[in-house]
C-alpha positions as CSV (number, residue, x, y, z in Angstrom):
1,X,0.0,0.0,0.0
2,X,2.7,2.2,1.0
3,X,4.7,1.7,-2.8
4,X,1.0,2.9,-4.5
5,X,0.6,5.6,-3.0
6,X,4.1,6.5,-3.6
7,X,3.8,5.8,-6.8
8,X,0.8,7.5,-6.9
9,X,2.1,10.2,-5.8
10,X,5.1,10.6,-8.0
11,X,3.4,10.3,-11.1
12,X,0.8,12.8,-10.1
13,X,3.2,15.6,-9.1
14,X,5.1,14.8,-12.7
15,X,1.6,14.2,-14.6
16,X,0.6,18.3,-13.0
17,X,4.2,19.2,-13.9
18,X,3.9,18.6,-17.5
19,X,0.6,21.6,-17.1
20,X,1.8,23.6,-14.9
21,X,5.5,23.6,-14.9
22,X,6.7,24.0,-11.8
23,X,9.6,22.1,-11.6
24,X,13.2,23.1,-13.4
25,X,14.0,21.6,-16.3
26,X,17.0,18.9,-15.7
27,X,20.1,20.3,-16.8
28,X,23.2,18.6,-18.2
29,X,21.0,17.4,-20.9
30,X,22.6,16.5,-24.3
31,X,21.4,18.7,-27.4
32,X,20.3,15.1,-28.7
33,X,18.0,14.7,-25.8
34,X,16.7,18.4,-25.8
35,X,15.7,18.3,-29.4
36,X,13.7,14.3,-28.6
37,X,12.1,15.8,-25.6
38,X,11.7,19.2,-27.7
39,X,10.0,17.4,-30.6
40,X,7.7,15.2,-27.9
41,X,6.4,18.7,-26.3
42,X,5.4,20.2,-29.8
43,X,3.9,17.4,-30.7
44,X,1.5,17.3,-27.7
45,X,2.7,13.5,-26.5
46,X,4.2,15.0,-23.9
47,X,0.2,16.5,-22.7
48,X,-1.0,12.7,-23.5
49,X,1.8,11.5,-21.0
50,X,1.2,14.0,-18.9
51,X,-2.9,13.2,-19.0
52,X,-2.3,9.2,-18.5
53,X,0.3,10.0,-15.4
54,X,-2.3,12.1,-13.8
55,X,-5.2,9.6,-14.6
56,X,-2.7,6.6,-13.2
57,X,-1.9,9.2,-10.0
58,X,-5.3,9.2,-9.3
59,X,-6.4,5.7,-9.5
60,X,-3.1,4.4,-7.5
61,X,-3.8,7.0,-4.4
62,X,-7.9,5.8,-4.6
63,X,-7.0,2.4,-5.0
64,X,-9.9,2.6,-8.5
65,X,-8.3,1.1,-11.2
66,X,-5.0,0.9,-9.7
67,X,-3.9,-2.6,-11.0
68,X,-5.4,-1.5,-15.2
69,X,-3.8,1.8,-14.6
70,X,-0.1,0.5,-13.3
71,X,-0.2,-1.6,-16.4
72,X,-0.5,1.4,-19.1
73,X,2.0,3.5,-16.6
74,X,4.6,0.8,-17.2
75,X,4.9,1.8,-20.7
76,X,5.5,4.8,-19.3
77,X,8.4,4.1,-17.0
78,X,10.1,1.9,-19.3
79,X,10.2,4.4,-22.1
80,X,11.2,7.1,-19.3
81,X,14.4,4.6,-18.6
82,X,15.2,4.1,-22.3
83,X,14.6,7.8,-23.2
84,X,17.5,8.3,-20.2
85,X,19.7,5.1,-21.0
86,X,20.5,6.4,-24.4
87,X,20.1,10.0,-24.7
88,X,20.5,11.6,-21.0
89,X,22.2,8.8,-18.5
90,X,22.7,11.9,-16.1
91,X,19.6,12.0,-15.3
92,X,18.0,8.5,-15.3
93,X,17.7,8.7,-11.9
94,X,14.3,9.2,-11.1
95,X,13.0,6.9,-14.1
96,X,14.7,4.3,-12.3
97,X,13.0,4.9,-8.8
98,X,9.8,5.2,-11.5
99,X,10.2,1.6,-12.6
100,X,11.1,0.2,-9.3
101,X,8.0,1.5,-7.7
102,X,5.9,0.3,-10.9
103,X,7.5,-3.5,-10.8
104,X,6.8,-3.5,-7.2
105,X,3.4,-2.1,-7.7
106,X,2.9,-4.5,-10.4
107,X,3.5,-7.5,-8.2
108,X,1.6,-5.8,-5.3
109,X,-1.3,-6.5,-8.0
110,X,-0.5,-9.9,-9.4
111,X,-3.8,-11.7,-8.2
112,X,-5.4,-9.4,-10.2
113,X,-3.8,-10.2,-13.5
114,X,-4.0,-14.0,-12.5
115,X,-7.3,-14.4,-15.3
116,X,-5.6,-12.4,-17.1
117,X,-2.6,-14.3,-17.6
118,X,-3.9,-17.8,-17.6
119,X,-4.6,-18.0,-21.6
């Protein structure tokens, strides 16, 4: 319970970020990761991220949805640690801690993917 609403927490404030803007941009960042991320802003996927991680904030801290809704953040996270592996390893930080608390989340959920899984 503790690692939802963690998690649920995290990808809120990030989710509210990508709106309002109230945290710095990272610095450090390469020119090749400015211009991805630059190109993901115009494009508006960074608003559809940012609509999903609010959505997924909101379903992990009410416990509604929480185990559909840690499924689609997980795309998420492991794009967030691939976008940082390869274009800004300075900062992969907190996609890291992102993953770790969406694994753990994951699991926290696995008798609800049980039908799911069976085939």
């Amino acid at each position: 319970m503790v690692l939802r609403i963690l998690l649920g927490i995290f990808v809120l404030v990030f989710g509210i970020n990508k709106f309002a803007h109230f945290m710095p941009t990272p610095e450090g960042m390469s020119p090749d990761a400015l211009s991805y991320f630059s190109s993901l802003t115009v494009s508006k996927t960074m608003a559809v991220v940012g609509v999903v991680e609010i959505l997924a904030g909101l379903a992990l801290l009410t416990n509604k949805f929480g185990a559909l809704m840690s499924l689609i953040l997980m795309s998420i996270s492991f794009n967030a640690v691939l976008f940082h592996a390869t274009l800004d390893p300075s900062n992969i930080a907190g996609s890291l801690v992102l993953l770790a608390l969406n694994i753990a989340v994951l699991i926290g959920y696995k008798d609800s993917y049980k039908d799911l899984l069976a085939g």
